[in-house]
KEBA-753796 format. One line per field, with one value per residue: residue in three letters; z, x, y of N, C-alpha, C in turn. Coordinates in Angstrom, 2 decimals. Example, Ala and Ser with C-alpha at 12.3 -4.5 7.8 and 13.67 -1.06 7.14 Angstrom:
% KEBA-753796
resn = (ALA|SER)
n_z = (7.80|7.08)
n_x = (13.19|12.85)
n_y = (-5.69|-2.25)
ca_z = (7.80|7.14)
ca_x = (12.30|13.67)
ca_y = (-4.50|-1.06)
c_z = (7.80|7.87)
c_x = (13.20|12.90)
c_y = (-3.30|0.03)
//
This chain:
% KEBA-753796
resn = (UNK|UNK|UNK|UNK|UNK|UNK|UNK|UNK|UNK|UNK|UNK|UNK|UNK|UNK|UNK|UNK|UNK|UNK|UNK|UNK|UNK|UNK|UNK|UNK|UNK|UNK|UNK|UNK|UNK|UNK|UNK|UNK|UNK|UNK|UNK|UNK|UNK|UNK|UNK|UNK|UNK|UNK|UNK|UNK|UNK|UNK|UNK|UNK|UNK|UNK|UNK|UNK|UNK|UNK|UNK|UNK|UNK|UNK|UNK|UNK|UNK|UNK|UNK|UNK|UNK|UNK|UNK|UNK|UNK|UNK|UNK|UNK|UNK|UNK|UNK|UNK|UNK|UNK|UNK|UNK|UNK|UNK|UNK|UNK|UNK|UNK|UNK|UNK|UNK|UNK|UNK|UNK|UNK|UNK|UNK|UNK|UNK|UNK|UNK|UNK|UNK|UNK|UNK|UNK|UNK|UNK|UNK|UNK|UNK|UNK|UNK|UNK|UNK|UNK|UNK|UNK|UNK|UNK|UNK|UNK|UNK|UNK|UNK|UNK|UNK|UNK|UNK|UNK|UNK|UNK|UNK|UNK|UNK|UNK|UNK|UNK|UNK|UNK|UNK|UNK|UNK|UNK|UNK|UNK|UNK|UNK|UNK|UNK|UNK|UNK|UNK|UNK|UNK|UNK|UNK|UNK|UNK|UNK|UNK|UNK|UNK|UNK|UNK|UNK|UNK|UNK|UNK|UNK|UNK|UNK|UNK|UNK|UNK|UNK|UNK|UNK|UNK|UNK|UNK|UNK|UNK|UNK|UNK|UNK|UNK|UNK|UNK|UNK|UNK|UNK|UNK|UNK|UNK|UNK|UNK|UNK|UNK|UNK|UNK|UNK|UNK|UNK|UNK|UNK|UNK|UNK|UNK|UNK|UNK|UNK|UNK|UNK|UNK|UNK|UNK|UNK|UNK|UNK|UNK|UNK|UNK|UNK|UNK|UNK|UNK|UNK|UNK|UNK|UNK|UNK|UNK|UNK|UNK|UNK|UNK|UNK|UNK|UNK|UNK|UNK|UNK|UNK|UNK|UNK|UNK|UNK|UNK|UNK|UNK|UNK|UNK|UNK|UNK|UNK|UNK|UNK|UNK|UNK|UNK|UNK)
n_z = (124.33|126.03|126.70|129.05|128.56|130.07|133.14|136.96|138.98|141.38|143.24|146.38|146.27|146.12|147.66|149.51|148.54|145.99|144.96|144.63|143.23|140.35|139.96|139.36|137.02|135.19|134.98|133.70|131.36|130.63|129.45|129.38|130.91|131.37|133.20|134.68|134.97|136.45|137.48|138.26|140.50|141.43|139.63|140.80|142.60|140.66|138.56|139.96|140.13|137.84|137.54|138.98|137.65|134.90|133.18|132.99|132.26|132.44|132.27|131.92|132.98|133.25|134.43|133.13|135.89|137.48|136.27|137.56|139.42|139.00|136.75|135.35|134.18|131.72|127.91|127.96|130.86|130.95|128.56|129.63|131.86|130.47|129.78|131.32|131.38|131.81|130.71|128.49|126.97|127.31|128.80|131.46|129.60|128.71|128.30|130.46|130.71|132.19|135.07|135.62|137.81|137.39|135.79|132.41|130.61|132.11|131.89|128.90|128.37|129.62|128.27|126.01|126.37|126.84|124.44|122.77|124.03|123.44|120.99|120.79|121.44|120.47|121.23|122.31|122.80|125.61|125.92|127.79|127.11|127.94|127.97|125.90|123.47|121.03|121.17|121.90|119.55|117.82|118.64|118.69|115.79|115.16|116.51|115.68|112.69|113.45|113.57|113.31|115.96|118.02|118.63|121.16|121.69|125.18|127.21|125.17|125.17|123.98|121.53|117.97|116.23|116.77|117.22|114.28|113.83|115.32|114.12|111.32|111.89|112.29|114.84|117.84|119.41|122.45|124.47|126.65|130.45|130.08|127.42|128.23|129.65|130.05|129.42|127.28|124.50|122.54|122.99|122.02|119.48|117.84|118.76|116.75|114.38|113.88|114.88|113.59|112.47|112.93|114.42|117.39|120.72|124.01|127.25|131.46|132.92|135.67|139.19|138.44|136.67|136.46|134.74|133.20|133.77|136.05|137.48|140.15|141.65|142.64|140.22|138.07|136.11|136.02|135.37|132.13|130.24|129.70|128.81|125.97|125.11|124.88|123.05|121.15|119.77|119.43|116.93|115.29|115.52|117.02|120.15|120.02|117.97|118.65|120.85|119.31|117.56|119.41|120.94|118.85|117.71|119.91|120.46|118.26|118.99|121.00|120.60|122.22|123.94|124.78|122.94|124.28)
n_x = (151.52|150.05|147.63|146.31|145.25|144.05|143.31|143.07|141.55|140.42|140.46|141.69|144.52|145.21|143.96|144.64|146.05|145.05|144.91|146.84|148.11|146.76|147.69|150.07|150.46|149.13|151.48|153.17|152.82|149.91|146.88|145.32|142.68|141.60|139.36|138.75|135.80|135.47|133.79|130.08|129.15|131.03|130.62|129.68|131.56|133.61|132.60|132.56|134.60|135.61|133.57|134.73|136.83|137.62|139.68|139.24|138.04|135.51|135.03|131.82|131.63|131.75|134.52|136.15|136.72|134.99|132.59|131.12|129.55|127.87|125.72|123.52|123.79|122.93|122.65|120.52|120.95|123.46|123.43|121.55|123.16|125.35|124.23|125.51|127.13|129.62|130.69|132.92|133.20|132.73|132.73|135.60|135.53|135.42|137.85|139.00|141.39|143.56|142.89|140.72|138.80|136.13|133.80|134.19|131.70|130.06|131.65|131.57|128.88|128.80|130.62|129.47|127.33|127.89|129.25|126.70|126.02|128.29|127.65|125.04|125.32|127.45|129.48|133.66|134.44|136.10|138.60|139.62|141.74|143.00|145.00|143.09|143.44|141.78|139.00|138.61|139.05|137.40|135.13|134.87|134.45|132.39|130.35|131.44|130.12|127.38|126.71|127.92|130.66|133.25|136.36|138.72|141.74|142.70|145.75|147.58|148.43|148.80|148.88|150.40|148.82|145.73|146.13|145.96|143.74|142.25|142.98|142.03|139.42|139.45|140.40|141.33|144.61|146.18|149.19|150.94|153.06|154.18|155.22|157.82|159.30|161.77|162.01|159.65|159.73|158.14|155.65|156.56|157.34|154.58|153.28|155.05|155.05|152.54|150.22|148.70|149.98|148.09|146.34|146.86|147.42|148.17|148.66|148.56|147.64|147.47|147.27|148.98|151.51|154.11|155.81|159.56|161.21|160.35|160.21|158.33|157.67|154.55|152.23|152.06|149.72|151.22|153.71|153.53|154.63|157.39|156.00|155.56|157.29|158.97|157.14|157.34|160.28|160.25|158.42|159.55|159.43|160.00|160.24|157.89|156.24|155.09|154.00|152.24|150.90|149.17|147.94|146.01|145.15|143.84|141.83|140.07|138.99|137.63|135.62|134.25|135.12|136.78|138.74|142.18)
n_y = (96.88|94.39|91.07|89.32|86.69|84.42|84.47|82.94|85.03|85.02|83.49|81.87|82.20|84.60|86.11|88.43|89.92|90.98|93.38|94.66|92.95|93.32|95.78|95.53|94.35|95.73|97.77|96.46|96.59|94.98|94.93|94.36|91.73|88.53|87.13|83.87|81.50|79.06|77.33|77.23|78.08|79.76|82.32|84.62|85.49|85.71|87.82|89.91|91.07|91.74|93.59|95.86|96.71|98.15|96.92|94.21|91.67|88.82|85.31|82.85|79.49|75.51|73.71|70.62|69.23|69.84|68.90|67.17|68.23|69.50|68.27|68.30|70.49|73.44|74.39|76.40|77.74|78.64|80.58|82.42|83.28|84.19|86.87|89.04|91.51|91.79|89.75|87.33|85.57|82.16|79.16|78.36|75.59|71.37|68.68|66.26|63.67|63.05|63.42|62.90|63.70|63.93|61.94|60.78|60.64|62.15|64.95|64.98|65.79|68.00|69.38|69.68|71.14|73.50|74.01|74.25|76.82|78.59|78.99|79.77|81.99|83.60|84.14|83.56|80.17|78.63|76.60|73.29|70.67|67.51|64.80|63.67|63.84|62.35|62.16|64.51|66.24|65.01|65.59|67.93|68.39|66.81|68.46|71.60|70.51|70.77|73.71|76.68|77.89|79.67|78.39|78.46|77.02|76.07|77.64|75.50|72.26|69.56|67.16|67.31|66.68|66.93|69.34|70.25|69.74|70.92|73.00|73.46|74.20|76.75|77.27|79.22|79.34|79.35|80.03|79.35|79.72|77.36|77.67|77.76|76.08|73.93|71.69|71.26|70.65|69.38|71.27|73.69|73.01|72.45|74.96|76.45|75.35|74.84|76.04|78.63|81.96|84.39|83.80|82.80|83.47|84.83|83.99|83.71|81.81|82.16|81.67|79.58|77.91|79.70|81.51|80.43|83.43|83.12|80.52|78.25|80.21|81.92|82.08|85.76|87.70|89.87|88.41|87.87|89.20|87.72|85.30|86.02|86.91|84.82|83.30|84.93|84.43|81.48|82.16|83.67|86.37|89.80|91.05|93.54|92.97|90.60|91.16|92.93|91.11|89.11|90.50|91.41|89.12|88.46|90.63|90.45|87.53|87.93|89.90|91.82|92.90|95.82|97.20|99.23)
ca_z = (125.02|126.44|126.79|129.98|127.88|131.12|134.69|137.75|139.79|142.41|144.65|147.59|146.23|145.52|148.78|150.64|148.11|144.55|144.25|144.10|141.47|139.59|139.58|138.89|136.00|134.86|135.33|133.40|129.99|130.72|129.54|129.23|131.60|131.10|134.81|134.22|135.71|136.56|138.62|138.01|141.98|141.61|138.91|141.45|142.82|139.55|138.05|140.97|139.96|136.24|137.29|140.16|136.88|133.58|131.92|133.38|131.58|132.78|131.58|132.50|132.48|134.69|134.02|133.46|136.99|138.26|135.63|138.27|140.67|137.83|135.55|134.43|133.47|130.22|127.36|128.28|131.97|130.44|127.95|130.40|132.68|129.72|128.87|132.23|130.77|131.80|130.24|127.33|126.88|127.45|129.83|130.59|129.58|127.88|129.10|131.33|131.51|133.15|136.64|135.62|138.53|136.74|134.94|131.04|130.19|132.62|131.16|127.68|128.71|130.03|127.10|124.77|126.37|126.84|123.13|122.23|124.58|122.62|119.89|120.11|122.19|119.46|122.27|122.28|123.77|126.14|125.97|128.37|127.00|128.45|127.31|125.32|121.69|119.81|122.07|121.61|117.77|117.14|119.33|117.98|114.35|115.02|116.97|114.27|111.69|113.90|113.31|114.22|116.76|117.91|119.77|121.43|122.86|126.17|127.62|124.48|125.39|123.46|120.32|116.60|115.47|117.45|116.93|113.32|113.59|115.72|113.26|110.39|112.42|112.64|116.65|117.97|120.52|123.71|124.68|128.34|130.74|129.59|126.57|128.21|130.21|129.65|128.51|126.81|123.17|121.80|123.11|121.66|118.10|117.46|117.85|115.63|113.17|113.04|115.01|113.13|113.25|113.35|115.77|118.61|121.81|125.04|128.81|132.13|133.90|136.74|139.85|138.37|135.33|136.38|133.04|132.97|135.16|137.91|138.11|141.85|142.57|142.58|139.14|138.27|134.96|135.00|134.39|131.22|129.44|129.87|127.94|125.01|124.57|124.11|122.09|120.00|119.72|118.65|115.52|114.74|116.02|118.11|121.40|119.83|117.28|119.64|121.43|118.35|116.82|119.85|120.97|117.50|117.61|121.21|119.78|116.87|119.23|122.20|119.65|122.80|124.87|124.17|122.78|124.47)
ca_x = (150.34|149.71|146.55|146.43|143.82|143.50|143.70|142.45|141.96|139.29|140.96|142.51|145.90|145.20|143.04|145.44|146.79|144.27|144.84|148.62|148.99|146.12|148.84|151.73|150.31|149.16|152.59|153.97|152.30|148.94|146.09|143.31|142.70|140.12|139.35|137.86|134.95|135.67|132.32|129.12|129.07|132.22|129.92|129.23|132.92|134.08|131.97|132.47|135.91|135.32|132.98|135.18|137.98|137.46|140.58|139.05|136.57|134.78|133.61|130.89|131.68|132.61|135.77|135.99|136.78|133.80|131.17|130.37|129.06|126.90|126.07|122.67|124.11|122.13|122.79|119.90|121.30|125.18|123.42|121.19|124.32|126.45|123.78|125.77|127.79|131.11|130.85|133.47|133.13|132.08|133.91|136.49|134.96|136.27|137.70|140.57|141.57|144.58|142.88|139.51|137.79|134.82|133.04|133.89|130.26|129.28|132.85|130.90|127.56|129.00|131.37|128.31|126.23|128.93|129.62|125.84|126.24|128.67|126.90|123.99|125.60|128.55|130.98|134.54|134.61|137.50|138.71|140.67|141.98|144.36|145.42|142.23|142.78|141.09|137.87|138.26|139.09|136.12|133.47|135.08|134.36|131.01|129.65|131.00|128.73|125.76|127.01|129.77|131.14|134.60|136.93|140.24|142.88|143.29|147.11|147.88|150.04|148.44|149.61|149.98|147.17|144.99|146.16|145.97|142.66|141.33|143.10|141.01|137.98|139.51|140.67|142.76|145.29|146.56|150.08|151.46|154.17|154.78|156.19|159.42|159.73|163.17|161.43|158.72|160.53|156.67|155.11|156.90|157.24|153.42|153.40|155.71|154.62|151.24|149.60|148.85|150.35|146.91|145.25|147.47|147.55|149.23|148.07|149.89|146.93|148.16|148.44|149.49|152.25|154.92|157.16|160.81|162.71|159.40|158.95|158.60|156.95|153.03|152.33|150.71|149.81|152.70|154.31|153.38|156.13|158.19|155.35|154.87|159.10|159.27|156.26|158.16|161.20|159.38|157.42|160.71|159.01|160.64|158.81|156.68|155.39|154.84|152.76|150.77|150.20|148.95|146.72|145.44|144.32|142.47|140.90|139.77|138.08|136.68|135.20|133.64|136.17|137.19|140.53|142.43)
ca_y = (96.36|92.76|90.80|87.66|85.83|83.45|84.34|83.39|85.79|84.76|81.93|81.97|82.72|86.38|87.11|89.08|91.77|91.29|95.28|94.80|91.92|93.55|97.00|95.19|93.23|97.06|98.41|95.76|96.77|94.33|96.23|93.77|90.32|87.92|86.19|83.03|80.79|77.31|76.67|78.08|78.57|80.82|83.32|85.88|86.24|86.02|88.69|91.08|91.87|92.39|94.96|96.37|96.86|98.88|96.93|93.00|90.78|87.04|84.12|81.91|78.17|74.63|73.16|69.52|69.10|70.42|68.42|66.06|68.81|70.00|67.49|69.07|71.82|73.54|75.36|77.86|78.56|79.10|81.35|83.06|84.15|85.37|88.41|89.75|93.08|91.96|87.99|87.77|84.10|80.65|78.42|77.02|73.70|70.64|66.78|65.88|62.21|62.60|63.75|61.92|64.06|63.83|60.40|61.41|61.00|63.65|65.96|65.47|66.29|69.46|70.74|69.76|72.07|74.71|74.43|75.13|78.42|79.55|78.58|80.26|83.99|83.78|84.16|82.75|79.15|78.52|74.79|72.79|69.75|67.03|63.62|63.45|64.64|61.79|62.42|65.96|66.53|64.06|66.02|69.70|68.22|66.61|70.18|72.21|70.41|71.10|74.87|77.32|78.63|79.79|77.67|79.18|75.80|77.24|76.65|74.26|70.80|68.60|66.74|67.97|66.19|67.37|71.07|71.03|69.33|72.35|74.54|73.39|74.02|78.06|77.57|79.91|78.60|80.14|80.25|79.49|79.43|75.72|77.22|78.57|75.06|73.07|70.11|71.55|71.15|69.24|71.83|74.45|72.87|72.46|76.45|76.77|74.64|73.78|76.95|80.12|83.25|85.72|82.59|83.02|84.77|84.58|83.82|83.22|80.91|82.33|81.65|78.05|77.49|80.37|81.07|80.97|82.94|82.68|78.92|78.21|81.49|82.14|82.93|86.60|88.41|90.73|87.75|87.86|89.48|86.14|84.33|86.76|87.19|83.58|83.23|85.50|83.27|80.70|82.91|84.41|87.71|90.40|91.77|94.44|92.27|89.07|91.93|93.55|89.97|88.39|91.44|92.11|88.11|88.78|91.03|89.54|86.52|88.61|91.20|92.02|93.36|96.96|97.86|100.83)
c_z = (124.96|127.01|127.71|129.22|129.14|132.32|135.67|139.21|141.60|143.31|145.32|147.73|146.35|146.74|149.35|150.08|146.24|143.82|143.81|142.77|140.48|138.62|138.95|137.69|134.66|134.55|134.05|131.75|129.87|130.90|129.39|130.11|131.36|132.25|134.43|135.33|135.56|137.23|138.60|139.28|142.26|140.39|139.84|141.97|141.70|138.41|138.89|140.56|138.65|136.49|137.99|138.65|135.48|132.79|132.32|132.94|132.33|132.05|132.82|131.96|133.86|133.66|134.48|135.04|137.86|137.10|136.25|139.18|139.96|136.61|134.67|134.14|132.07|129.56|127.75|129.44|131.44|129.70|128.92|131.31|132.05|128.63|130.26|131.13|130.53|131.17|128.66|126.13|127.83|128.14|130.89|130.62|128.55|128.67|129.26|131.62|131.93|135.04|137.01|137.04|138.65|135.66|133.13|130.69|130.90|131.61|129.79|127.50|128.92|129.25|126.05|125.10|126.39|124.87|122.47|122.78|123.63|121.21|119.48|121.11|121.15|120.16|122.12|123.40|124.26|126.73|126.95|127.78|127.37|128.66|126.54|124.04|120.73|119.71|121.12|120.13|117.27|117.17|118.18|116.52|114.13|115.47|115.79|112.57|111.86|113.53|114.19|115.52|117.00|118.99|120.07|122.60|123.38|126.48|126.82|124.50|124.89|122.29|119.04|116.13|115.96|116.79|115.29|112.83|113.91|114.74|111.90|110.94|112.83|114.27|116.43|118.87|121.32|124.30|126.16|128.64|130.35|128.82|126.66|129.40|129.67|129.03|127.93|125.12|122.67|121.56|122.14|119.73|117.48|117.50|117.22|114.51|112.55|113.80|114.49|113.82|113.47|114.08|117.04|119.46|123.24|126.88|130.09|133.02|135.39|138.13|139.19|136.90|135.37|135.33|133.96|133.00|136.47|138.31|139.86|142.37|141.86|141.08|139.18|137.10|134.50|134.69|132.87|129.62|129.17|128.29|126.61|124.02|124.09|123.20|120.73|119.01|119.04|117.22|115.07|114.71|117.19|119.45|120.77|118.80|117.45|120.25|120.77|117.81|117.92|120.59|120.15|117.61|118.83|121.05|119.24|117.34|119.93|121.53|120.82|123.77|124.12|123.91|123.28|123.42)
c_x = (150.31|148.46|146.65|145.23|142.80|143.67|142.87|142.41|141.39|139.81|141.57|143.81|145.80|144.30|143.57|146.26|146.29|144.48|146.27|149.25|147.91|147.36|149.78|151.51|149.98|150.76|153.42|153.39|150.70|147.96|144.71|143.80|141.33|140.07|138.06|137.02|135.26|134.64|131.20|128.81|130.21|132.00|130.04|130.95|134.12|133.72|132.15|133.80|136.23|134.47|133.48|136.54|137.68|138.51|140.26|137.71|136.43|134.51|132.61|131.15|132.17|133.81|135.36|135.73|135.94|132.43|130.93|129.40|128.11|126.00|124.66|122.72|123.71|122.32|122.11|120.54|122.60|124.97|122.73|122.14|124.80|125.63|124.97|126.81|129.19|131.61|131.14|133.08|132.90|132.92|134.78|135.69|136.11|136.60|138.94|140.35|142.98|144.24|141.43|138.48|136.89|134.32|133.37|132.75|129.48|130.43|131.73|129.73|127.95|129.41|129.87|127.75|126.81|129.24|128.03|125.66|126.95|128.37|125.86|124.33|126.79|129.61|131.72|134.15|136.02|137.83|139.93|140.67|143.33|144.08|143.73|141.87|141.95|139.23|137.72|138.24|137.46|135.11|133.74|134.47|132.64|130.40|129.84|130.05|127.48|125.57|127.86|129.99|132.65|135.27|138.43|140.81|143.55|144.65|147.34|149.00|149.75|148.80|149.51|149.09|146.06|144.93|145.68|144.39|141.76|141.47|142.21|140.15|137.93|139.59|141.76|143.30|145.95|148.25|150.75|152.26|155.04|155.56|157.67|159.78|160.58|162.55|160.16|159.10|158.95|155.91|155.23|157.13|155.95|152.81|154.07|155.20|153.26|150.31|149.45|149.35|149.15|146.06|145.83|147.61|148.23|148.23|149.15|148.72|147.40|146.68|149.51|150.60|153.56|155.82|158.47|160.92|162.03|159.56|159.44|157.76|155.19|153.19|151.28|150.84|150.38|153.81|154.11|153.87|157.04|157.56|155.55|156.36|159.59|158.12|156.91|159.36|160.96|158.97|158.60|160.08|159.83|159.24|157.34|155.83|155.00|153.49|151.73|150.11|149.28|147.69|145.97|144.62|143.44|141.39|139.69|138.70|137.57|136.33|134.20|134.54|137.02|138.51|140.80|142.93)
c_y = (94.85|92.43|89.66|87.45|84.57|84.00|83.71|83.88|85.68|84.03|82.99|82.63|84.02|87.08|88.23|90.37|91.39|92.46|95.16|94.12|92.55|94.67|96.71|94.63|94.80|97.81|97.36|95.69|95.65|95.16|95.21|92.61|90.05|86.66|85.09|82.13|79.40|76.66|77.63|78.93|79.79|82.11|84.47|86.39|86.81|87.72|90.03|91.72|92.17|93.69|95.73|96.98|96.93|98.02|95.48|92.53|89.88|86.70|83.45|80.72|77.20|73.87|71.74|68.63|68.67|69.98|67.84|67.03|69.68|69.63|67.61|70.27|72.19|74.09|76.48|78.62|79.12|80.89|82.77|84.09|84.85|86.24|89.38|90.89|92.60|90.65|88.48|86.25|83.21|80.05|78.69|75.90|72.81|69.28|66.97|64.88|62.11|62.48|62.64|62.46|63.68|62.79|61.00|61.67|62.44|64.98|66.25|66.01|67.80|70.20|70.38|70.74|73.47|75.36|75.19|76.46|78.91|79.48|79.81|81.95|84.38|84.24|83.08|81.33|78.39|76.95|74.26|71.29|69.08|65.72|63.05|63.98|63.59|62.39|63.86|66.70|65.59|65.29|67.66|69.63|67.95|68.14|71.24|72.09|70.75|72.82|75.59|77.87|78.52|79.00|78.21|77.64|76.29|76.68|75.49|73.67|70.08|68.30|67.37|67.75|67.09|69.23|70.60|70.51|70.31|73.41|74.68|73.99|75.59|77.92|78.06|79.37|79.34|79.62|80.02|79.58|78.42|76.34|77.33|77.42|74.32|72.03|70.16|71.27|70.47|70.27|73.21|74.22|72.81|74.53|76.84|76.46|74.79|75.70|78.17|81.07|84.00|84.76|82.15|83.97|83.48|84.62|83.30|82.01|81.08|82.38|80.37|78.64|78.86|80.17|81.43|82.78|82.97|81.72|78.96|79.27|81.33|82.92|84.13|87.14|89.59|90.09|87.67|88.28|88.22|84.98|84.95|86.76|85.83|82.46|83.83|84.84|82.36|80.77|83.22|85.75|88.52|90.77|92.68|93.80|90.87|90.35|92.30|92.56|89.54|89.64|91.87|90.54|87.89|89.34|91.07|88.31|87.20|89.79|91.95|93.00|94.20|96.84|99.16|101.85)
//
């Protein structure tokens, strides 16, 4: 059994045959997906296909991206959405200064309030970070003093520091196509090193980040074998225990989301 910890499933890419990559991702030992919200405006399409699919969760959250087009966004409304049935977690939120979409000050306004959601529903919070670990290890450190909650580093590329700063702070970290990229060798030594073994799991962010031997093609979550086999590699784990570790730590954060 395999867990996509990230997908999404809702865009454009997937209009035209959703039932087929859902099957194939099924077929391919993928027994749980967790389709994520990047725009509070994309809640309702998002949510429609978690409830349309017994083995598919949501979150509720805006991605850095999208803090400008939201920028009073509140802990109460975040929390309000995720009483819905099928909401596993919080986000994606978090800060991107490589694309800078969005004014940082608004980005922080937004994961602040994202973080007290999962704060106060005790749902996983799903983090995007990129070229901003000082920023982001700061804020993760100050918020956890205010009190806990769980943080999972979605698709982690970001530096050792950083990781082992989240790892103090109990974050689990998420796994991508990146790691089976030729020039990924950073990427791939900070899970080795610095990321736990029972605080890891695996995702394909698909359609985007196709693993080794897709790249080039539309990524989909029966890719996900690819990711999990060289996650393994990495751990010095074989397949079935790249699979039981990394579904046993899904688990473990989405205590919400049934096991088969």
């Amino acid at each position: 059994m395999l867990v996509d910890s990230h997908v999404n499933l809702h865009g454009e890419q997937f209009a035209d045959d959703l039932d087929e990559v859902i099957s194939r991702a099924r077929a391919a030992g993928v027994k749980r997906m967790l389709t994520i919200c990047c725009q509070l405006s994309d809640f309702p399409v998002v949510s429609v296909i978690a409830e349309r699919h017994d083995d598919i969760w949501c979150t509720i959250g805006a991605h850095p991206h999208h803090a400008k087009d939201r920028p009073d966004i509140t802990a109460e409304e975040l929390v309000e959405i995720a009483q819905h049935p099928r909401v596993a977690g919080i986000g994606e939120t978090g800060l991107d200064l490589h694309y800078g979409y969005s004014p940082i000050e608004q980005q922080v306004q937004s994961f602040r309030a994202h973080v007290e959601a999962a704060r106060r529903t005790g749902l996983p919070l799903i983090i995007h970070t990129r070229e901003a670990d000082d920023l982001m290890g700061d804020i993760l450190e100050e918020e956890m003093g205010k009190g806990a909650f769980r943080p999972l580093m979605h698709c982690y590329t970001s530096g050792p520091e950083l990781a082992r700063r989240a790892a103090k702070l109990g974050a689990y970290f998420a796994a991508s196509g990146i790691i089976t990229f030729k020039k990924a060798d950073d990427v791939r030594a900070v899970f080795k090193d610095i990321v736990p073994d029972d605080r890891v799991i695996v995702e394909t962010d698909c359609p985007y980040l196709a693993p080794v031997p897709h790249r080039g093609k539309r990524c989909e979550p029966s890719f996900l074998p690819a990711v999990a086999a060289k996650l393994g590699e990495i751990k010095g784990w074989d397949e079935t225990e790249a699979a039981q570790k990394t579904s046993d730590a899904f688990f473990q954060l989405f205590d919400t989301v049934s096991r088969p």
